[in-house]
C-alpha positions as YAML, in Angstrom:
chain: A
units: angstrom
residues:
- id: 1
  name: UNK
  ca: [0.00, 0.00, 0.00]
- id: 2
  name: UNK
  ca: [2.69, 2.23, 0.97]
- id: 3
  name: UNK
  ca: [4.75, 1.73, -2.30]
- id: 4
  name: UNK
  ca: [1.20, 2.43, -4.11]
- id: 5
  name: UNK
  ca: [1.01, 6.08, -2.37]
- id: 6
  name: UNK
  ca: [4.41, 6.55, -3.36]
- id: 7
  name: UNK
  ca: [4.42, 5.38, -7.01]
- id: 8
  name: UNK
  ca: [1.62, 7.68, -7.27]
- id: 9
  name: UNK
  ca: [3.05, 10.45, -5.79]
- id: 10
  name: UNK
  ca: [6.15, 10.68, -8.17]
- id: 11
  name: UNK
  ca: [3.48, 10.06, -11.01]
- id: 12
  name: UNK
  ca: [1.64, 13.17, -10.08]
- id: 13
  name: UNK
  ca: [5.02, 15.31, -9.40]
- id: 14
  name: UNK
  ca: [6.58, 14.46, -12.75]
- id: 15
  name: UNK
  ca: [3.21, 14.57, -14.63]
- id: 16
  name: UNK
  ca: [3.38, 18.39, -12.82]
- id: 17
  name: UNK
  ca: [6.80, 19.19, -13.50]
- id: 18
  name: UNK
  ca: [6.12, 18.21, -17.40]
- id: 19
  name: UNK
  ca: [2.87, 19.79, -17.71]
- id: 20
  name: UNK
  ca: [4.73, 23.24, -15.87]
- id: 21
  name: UNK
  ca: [7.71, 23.05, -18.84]
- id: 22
  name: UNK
  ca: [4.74, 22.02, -21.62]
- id: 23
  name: UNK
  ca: [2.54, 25.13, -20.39]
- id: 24
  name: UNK
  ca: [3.14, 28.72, -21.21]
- id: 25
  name: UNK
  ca: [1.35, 31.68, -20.71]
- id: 26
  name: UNK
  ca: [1.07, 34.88, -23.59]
- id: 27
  name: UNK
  ca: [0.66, 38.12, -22.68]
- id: 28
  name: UNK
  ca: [-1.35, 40.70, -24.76]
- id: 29
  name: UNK
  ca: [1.88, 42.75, -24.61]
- id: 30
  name: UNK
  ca: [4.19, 39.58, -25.60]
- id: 31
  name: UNK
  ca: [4.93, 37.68, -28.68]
- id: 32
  name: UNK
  ca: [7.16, 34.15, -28.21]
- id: 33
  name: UNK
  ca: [9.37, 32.37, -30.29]
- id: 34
  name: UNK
  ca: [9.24, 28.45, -29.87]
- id: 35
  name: UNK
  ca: [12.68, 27.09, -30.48]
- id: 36
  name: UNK
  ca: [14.15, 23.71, -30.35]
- id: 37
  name: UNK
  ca: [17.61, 23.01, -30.32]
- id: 38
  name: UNK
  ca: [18.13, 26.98, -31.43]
- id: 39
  name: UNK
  ca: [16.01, 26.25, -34.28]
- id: 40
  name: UNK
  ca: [13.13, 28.73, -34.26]
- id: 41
  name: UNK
  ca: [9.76, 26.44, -34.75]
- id: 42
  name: UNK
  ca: [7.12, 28.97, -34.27]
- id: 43
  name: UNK
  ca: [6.44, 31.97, -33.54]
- id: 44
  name: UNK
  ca: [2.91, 32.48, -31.29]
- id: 45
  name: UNK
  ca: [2.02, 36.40, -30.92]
- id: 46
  name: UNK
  ca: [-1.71, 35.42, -29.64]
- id: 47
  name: UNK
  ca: [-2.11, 35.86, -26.56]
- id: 48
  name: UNK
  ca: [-2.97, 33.06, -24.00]
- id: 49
  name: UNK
  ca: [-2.42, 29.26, -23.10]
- id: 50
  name: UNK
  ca: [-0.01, 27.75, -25.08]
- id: 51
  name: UNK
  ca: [1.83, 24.32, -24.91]
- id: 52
  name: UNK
  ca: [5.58, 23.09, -26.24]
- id: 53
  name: UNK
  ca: [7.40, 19.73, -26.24]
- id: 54
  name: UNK
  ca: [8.87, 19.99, -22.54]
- id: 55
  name: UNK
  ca: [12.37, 19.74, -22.03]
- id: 56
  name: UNK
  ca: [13.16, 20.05, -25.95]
- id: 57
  name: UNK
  ca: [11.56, 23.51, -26.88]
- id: 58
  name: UNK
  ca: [12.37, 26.39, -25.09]
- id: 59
  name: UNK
  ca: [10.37, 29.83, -25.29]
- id: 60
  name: UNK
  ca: [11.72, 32.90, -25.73]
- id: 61
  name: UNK
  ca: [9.91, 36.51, -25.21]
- id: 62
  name: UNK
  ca: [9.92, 39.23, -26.86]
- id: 63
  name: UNK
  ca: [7.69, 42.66, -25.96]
- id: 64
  name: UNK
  ca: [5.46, 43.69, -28.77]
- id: 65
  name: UNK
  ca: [5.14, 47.44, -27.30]
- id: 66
  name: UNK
  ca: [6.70, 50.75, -28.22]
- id: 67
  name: UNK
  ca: [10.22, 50.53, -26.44]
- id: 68
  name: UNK
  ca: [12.63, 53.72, -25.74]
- id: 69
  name: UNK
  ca: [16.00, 54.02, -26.10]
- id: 70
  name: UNK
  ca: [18.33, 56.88, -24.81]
- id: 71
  name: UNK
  ca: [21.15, 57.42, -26.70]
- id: 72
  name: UNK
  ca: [24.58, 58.14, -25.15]
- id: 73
  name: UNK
  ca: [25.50, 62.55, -25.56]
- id: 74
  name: UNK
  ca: [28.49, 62.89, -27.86]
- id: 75
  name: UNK
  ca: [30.01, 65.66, -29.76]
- id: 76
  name: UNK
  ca: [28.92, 65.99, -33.47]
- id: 77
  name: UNK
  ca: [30.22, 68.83, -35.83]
- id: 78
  name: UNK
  ca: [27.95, 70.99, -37.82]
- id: 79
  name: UNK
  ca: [28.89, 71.73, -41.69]
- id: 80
  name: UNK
  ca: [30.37, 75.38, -40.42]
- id: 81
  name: UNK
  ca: [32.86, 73.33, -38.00]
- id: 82
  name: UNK
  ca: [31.06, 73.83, -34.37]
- id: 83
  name: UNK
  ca: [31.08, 71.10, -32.02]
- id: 84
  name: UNK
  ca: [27.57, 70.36, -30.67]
- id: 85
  name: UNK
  ca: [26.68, 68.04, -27.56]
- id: 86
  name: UNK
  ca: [23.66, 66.29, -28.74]
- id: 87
  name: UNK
  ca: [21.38, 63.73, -26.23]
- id: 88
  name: UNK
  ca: [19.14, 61.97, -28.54]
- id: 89
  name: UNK
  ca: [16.10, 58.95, -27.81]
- id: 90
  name: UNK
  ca: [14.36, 56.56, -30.73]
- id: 91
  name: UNK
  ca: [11.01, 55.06, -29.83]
- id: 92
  name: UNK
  ca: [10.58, 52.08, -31.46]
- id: 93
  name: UNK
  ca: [8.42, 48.54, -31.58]
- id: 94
  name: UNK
  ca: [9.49, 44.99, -32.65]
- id: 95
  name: UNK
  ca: [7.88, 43.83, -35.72]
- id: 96
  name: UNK
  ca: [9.02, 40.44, -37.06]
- id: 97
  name: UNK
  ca: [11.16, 38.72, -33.95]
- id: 98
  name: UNK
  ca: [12.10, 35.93, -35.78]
- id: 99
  name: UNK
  ca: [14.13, 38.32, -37.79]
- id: 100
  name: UNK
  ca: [14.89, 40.21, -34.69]
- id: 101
  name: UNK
  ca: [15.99, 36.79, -32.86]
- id: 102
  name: UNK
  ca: [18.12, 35.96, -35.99]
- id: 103
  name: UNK
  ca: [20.20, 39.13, -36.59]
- id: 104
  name: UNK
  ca: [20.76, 40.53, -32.89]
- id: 105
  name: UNK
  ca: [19.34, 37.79, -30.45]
- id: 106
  name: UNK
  ca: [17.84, 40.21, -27.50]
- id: 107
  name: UNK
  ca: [17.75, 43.63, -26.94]
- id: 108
  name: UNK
  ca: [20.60, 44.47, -25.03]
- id: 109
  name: UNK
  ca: [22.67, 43.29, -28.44]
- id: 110
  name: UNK
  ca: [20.05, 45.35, -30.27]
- id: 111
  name: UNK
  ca: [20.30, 48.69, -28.19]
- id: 112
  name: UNK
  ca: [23.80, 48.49, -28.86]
- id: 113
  name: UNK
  ca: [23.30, 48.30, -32.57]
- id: 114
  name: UNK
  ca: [20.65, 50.81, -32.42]
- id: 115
  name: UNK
  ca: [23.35, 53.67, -30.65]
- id: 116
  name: UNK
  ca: [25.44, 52.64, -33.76]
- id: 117
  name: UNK
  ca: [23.08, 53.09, -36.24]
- id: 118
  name: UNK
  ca: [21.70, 56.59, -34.88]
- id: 119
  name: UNK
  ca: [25.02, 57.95, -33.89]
- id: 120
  name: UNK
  ca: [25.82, 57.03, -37.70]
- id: 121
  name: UNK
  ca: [22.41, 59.21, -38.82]
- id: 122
  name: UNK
  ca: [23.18, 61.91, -37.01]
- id: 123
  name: UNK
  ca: [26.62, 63.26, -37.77]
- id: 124
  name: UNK
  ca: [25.46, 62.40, -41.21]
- id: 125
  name: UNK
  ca: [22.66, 64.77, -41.07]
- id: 126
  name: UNK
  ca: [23.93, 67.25, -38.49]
- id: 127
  name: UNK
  ca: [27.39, 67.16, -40.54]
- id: 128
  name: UNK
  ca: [25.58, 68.67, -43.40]
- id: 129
  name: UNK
  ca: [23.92, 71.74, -41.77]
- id: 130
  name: UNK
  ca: [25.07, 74.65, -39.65]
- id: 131
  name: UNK
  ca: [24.35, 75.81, -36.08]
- id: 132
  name: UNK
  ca: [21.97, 78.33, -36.81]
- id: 133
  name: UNK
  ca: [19.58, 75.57, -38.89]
- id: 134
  name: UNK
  ca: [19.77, 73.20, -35.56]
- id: 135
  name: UNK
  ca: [18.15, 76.23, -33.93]
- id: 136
  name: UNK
  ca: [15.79, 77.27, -36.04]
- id: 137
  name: UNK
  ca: [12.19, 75.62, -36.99]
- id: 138
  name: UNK
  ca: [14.17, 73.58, -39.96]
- id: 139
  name: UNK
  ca: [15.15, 71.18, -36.81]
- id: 140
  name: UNK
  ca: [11.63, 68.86, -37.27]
- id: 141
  name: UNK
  ca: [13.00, 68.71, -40.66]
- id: 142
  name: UNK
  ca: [16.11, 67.41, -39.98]
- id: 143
  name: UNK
  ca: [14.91, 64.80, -37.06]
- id: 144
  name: UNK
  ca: [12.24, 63.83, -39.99]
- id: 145
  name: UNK
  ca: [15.63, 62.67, -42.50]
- id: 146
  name: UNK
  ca: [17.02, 60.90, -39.06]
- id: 147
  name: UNK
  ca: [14.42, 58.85, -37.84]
- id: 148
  name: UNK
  ca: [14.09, 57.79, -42.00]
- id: 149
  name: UNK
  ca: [17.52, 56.59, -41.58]
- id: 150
  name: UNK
  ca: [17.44, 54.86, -39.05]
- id: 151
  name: UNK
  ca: [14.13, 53.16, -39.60]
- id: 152
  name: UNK
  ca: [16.00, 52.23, -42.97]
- id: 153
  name: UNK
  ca: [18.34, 49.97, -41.24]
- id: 154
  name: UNK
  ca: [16.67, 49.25, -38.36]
- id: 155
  name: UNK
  ca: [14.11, 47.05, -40.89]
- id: 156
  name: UNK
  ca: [16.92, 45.14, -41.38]
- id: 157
  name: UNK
  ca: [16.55, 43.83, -37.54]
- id: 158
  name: UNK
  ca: [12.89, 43.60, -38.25]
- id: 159
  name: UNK
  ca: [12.46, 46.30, -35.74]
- id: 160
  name: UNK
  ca: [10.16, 49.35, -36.77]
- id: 161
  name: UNK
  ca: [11.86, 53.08, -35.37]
- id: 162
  name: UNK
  ca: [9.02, 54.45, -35.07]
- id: 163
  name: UNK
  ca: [10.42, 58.24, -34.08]
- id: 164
  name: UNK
  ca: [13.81, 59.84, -33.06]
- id: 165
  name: UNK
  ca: [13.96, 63.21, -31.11]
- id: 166
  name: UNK
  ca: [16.74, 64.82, -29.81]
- id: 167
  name: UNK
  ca: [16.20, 66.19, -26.82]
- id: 168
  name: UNK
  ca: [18.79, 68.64, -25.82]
- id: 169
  name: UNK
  ca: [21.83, 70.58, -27.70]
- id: 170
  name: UNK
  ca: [24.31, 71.96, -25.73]
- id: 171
  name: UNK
  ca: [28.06, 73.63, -26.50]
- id: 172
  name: UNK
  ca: [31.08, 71.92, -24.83]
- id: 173
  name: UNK
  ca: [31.67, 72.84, -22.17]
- id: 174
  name: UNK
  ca: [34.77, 75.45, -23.15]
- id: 175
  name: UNK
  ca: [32.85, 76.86, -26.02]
- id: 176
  name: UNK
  ca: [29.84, 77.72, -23.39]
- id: 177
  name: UNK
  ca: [32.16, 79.28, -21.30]
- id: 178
  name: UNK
  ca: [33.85, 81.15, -24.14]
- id: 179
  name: UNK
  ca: [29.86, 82.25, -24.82]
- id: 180
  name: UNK
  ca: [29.72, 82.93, -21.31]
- id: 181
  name: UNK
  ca: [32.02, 85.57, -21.05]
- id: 182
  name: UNK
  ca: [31.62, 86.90, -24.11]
- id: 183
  name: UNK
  ca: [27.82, 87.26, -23.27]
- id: 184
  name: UNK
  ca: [28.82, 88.66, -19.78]
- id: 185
  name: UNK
  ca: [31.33, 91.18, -21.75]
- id: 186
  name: UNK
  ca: [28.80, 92.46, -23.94]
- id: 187
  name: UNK
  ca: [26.25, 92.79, -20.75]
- id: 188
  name: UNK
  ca: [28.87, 94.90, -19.16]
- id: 189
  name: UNK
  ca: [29.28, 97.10, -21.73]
- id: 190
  name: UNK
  ca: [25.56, 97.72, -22.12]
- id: 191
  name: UNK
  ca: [25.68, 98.23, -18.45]
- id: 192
  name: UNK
  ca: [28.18, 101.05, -18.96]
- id: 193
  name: UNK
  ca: [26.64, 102.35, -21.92]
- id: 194
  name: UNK
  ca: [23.46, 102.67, -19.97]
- id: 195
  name: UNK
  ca: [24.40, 104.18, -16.71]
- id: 196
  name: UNK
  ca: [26.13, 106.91, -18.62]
- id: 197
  name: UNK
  ca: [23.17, 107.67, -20.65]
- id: 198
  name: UNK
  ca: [21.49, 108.18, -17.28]
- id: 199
  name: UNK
  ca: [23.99, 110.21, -15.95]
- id: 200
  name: UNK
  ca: [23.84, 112.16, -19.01]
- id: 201
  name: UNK
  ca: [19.97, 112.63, -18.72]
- id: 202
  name: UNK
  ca: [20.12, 112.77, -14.85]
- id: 203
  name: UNK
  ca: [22.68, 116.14, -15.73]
- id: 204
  name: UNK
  ca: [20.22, 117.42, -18.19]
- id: 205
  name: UNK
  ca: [17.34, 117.31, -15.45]
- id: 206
  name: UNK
  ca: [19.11, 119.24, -12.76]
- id: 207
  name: UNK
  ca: [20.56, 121.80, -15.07]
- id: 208
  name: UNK
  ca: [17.28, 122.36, -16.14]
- id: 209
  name: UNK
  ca: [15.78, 122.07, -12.95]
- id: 210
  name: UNK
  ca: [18.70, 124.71, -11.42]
- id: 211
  name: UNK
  ca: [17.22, 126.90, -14.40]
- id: 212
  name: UNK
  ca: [13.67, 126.71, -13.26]
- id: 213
  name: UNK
  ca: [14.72, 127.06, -9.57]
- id: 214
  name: UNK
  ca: [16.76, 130.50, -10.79]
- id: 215
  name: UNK
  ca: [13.64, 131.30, -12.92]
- id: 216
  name: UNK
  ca: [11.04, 130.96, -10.40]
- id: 217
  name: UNK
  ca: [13.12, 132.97, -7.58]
- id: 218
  name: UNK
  ca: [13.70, 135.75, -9.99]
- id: 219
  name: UNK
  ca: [9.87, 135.84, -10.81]
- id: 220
  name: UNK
  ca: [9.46, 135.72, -7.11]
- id: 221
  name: UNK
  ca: [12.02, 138.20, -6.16]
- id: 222
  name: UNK
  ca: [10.44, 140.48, -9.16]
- id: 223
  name: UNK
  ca: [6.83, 139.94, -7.97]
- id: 224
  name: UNK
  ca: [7.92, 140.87, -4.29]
- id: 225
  name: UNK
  ca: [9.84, 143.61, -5.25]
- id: 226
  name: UNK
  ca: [6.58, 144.63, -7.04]
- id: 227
  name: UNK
  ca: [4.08, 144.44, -4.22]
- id: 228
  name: UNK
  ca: [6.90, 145.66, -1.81]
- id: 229
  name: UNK
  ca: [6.60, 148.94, -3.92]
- id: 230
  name: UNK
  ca: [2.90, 148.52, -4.58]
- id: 231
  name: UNK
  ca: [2.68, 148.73, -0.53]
- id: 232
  name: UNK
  ca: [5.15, 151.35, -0.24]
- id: 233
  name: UNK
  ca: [3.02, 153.78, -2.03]
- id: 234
  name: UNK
  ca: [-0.14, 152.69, -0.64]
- id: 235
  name: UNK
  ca: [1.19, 153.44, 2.91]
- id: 236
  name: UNK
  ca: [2.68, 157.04, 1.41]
- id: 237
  name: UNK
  ca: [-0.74, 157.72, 0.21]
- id: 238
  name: UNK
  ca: [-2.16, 156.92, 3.90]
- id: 239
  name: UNK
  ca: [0.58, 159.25, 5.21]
- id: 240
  name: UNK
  ca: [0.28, 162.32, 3.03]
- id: 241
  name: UNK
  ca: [-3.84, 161.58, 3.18]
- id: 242
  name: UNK
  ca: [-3.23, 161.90, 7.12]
- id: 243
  name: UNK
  ca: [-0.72, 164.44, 7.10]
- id: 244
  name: UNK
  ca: [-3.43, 166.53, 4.97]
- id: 245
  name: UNK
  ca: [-5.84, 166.06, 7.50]
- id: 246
  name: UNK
  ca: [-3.88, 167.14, 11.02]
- id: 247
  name: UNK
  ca: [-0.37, 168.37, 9.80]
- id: 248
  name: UNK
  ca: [0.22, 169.36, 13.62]
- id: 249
  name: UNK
  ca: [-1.17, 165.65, 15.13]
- id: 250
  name: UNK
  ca: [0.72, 164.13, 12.28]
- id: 251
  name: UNK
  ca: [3.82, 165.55, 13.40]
- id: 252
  name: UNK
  ca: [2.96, 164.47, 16.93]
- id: 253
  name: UNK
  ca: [2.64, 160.70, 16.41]
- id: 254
  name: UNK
  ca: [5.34, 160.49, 13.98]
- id: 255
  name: UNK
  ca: [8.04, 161.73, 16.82]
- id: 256
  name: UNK
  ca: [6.49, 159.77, 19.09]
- id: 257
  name: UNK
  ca: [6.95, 156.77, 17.13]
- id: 258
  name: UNK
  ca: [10.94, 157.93, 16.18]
- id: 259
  name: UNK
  ca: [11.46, 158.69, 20.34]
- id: 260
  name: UNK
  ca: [9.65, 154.89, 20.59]
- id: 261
  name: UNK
  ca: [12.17, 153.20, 18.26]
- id: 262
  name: UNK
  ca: [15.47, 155.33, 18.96]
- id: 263
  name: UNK
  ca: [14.92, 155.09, 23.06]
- id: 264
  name: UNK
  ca: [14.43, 151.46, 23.91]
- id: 265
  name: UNK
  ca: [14.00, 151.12, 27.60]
- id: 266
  name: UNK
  ca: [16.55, 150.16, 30.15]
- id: 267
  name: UNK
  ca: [18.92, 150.26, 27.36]
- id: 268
  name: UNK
  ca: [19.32, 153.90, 25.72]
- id: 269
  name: UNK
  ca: [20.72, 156.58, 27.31]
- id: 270
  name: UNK
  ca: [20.41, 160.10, 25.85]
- id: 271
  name: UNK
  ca: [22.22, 162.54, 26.17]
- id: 272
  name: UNK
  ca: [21.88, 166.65, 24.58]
- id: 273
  name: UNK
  ca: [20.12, 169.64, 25.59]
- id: 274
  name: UNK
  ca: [16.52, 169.23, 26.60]
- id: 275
  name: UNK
  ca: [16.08, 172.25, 23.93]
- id: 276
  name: UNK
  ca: [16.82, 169.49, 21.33]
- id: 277
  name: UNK
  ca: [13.72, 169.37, 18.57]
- id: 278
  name: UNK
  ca: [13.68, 165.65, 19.71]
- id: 279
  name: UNK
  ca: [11.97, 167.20, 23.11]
- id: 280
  name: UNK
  ca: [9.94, 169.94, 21.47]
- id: 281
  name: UNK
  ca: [6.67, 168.09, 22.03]
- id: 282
  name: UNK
  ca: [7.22, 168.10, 26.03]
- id: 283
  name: UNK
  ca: [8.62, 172.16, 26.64]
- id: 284
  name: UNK
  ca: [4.84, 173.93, 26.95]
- id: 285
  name: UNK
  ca: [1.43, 172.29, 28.36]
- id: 286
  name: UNK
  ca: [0.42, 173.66, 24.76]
- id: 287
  name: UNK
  ca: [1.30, 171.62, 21.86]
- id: 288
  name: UNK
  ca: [1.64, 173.64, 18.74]
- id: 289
  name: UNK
  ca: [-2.20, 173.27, 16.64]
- id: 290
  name: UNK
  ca: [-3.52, 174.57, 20.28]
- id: 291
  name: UNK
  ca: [-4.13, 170.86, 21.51]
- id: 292
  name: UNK
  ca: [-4.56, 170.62, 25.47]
- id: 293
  name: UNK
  ca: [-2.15, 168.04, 27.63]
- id: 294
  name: UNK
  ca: [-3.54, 167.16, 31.08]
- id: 295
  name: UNK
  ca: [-1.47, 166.49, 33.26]
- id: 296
  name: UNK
  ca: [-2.41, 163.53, 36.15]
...
């Protein structure tokens, strides 16, 4: 009984193990190549459940979607002898892996082809042009003539390049610091160019501001002078108008306002005969005019 059990037990683990290297599973992003002592046999690109002579036939995958590829940056010349750092990427999508399987075997082997093949295109392109076409909308152009290249030989792989792009130019390094300073040169000199255009215009400004300023004092100075006069002759005209009226009175106040202004108190001392006209005013209780002084 026990030898039963275990006869049937290896039965079912080598039926298993055969069944496991007979079955094999397609993706819908997969195709398979069935080969059998490196002979291809088939190639199944359905996907699903598929089965293969274990032990003998071995399957080998191969991804049926669109695959990238980034190129390595290297220095190409342009026609007009400047060195450009170029980073480039192809997109592309296996389309016959027997082919594929026969000419390059996986895709590491193929990638490697593939930076051979557009390195190739595009010093032979870029070679032909100058620097200012790589900048300018000619460019889609030019990546147009690549990716024709490459898809050219690339068919030969049975691989379909579907697009190439390049995806950054740069200058060496020494020529963009050449650029550099020249660019930093020419900002400086703008710089200078500039400030003294302001300094000029900041000059012109205050000069003609100082000119104003002189302007507008003079007009003030003139327009003072003019009402200083203008008063001047009104206050004559109130003088000799009250002088008319009480010549005597007139006479009065006026001396009183010169004894007010010449004797400050606590602080003048005069000194003459009390005859002096300066005193006339206080010599007789009778002004002259035949006013009355009281005295308190």
């Amino acid at each position: 009984m026990n030898r039963t059990l275990i006869l049937i037990g290896v039965l079912v683990a080598v039926t298993f193990v055969v069944l496991s290297s007979a079955a094999f599973t397609v993706r819908e992003t997969q195709q398979v190549l069935i080969r059998q002592f490196g002979e291809v046999q088939r190639i199944v690109a359905n996907p699903g459940l598929n089965f293969k002579i274990p032990f003998i036939q071995n399957a080998t995958y191969f991804d049926k979607r669109v695959l990238d590829y980034d190129a390595e940056r290297e220095e190409i010349p342009t026609l007009d002898q400047k060195q450009l750092v170029v980073d480039a990427f192809a997109r592309y999508r296996i389309l016959d892996p027997l082919k594929f399987y026969q000419s390059v075997g996986d895709e590491r082997i193929f990638q490697t082809r593939l930076g051979n093949i557009l390195s190739n295109a595009l010093r032979s392109e870029i070679g032909s042009i100058t620097l200012a076409t790589v900048l300018t909308k000619k460019r889609a152009d030019l990546m147009d003539r690549i990716s024709e290249l490459v898809d050219i030989e690339a068919q030969n792989l049975g691989v379909e390049v579907i697009d190439v792009r390049i995806k950054r130019v740069d200058l060496p390094e020494e020529n963009s610091q050449a650029i550099f300073r020249r660019m930093e040169t020419q900002r400086q000199q703008e710089a200078r160019r500039i400030r003294a255009e302001g300094d000029k215009e900041a000059r012109r400004i205050r000069a003609d501001a100082d000119k104003q300023k002189r302007v507008i004092v003079a007009e003030a100075k003139r327009e003072a002078e003019i009402l200083r006069g203008e008063g001047d002759a009104q206050a004559q005209n109130l003088y000799n108008k009250a002088f008319t009226q009480d010549a005597v009175f007139f006479d009065f106040w006026r001396s009183m306002q010169a004894m007010q202004k010449g004797l400050a108190p606590d602080t003048t001392t005069f000194v003459g005969p009390p005859s002096s006209d300066f005193f006339r005013f206080f010599q007789s209780q009778e002004p002259a005019g035949g006013a009355t002084v009281k005295n308190d």
